[in-house]
N, C-alpha and C positions, 0 to 999 in steps of 0.2 A: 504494500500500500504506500502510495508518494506521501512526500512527508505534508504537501498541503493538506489532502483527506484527512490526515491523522489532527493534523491543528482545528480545522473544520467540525470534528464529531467531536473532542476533548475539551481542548480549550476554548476561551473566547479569543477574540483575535482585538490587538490591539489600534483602534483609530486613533490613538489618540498624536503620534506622528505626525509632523509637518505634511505629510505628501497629500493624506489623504484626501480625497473630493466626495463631492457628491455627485453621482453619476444618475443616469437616468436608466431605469431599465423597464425593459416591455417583457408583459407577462399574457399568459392566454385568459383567453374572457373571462370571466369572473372568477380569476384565482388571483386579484390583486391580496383582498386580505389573507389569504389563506399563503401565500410567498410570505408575506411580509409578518408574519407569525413564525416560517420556518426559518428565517432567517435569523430575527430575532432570537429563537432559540439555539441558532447557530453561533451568536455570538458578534452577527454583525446589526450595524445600527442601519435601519433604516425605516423610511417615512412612507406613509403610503395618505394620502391627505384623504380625507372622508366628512359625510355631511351626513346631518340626519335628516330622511326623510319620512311623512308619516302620507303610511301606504293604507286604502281602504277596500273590503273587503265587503261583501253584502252584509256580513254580520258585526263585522268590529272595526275601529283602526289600529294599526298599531307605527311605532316610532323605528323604521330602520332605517342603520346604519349602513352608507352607502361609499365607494372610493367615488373620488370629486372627481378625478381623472381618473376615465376607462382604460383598462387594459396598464396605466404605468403606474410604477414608483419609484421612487428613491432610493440610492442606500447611498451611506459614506463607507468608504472603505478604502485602502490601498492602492496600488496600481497594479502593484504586485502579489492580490488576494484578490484580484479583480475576476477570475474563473470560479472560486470559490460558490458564486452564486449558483451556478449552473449546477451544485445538488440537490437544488428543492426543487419539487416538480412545478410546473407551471410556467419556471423561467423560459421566455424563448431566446431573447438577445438584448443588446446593449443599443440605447439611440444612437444612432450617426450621424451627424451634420458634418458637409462639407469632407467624407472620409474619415473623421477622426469623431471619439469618441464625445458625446454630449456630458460637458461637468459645468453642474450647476456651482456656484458658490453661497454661500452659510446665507450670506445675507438676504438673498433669494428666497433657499429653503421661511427663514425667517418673517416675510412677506407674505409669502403664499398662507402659514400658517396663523400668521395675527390676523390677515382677510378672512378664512374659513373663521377662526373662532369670533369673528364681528369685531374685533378692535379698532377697526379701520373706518369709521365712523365720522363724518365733519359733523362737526357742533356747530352748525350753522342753520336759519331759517333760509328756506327757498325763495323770500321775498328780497335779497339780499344778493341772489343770485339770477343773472341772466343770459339768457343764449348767444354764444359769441364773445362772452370774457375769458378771460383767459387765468385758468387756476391753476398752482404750483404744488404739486403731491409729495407731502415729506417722504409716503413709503415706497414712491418710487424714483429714489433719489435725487428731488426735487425738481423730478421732469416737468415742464408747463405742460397745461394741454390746454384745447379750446373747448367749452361747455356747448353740447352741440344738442342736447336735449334737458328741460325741466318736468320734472312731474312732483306731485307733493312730498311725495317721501323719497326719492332717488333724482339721481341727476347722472347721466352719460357724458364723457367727457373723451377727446379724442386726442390721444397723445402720437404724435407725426414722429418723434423720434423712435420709439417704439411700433410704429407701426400697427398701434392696437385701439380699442375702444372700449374702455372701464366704465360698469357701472359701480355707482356707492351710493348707498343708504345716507340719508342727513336726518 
């Protein structure tokens, strides 16, 4: 047995090394939680971002927990424990942009997870705000963007450097 498998099923493996990233990896359909459980009890850290949704049925509701992102998650790990992953069933492969490997940075992970949990909130009234100003988003590293829709509780905003369009709650 190579000496990775053996570090893999024993030990936990240590992130906590300068090198390590957080990488993006793609799993088969609905085996995000279920990767990111075996992983974890592998010893490696990773994230699998989820929301709770409440599902209804002719008889009940109930509240589940769902990944935000289909099919991916996260892990931090090495570069050099980066195969590692590929014992838990489900893993298919590593994102790729551009040929090389997709590594998120901390700051990132950190974003994505104050949005899911609502932190990312303006304390601001929507009479205060109007379409075609132009607002500057702490969480995302104080990119401008221009407000391209108002409605009473959210506001769309369109940030050109990014290449995206964010809603938030006010």
């Amino acid at each position: 047995m190579s000496q990775s498998r053996l570090k893999s099923k024993n030990l936990p493996i240590d992130n906590s090394q300068s090198n390590s990233n957080w990488f993006v990896l793609h799993t088969k359909p609905r085996h995000e939680l279920k990767v990111n459980d075996c992983l974890n009890k592998m010893g490696i850290k990773s994230y699998c971002p989820t929301v709770v949704k409440i599902s209804q049925w002719s008889d009940r509701k109930k509240k589940i927990i769902t990944p935000a992102i289909s099919s991916l998650l996260f892990v931090n790990i090495n570069e050099s424990d980066r195969n590692l992953v590929f014992d838990c069933q489900g893993v298919l492969r590593y994102m790729f942009f551009d040929k090389k490997i997709v590594s998120v940075p901390q700051k990132e992970i950190d974003v994505l997870k104050s949005h899911l949990e609502g932190k990312n909130c303006l304390n601001v009234s929507a009479s205060q705000i109007n379409v075609g100003d132009s607002l500057s988003l702490e969480r995302f590293n104080n990119e401008s963007g221009e407000i391209i829709k108002v409605s009473s509780n959210r506001i769309w905003v369109k940030l050109s450097s990014l290449n995206m369009i964010i809603s938030l709650d006010i």
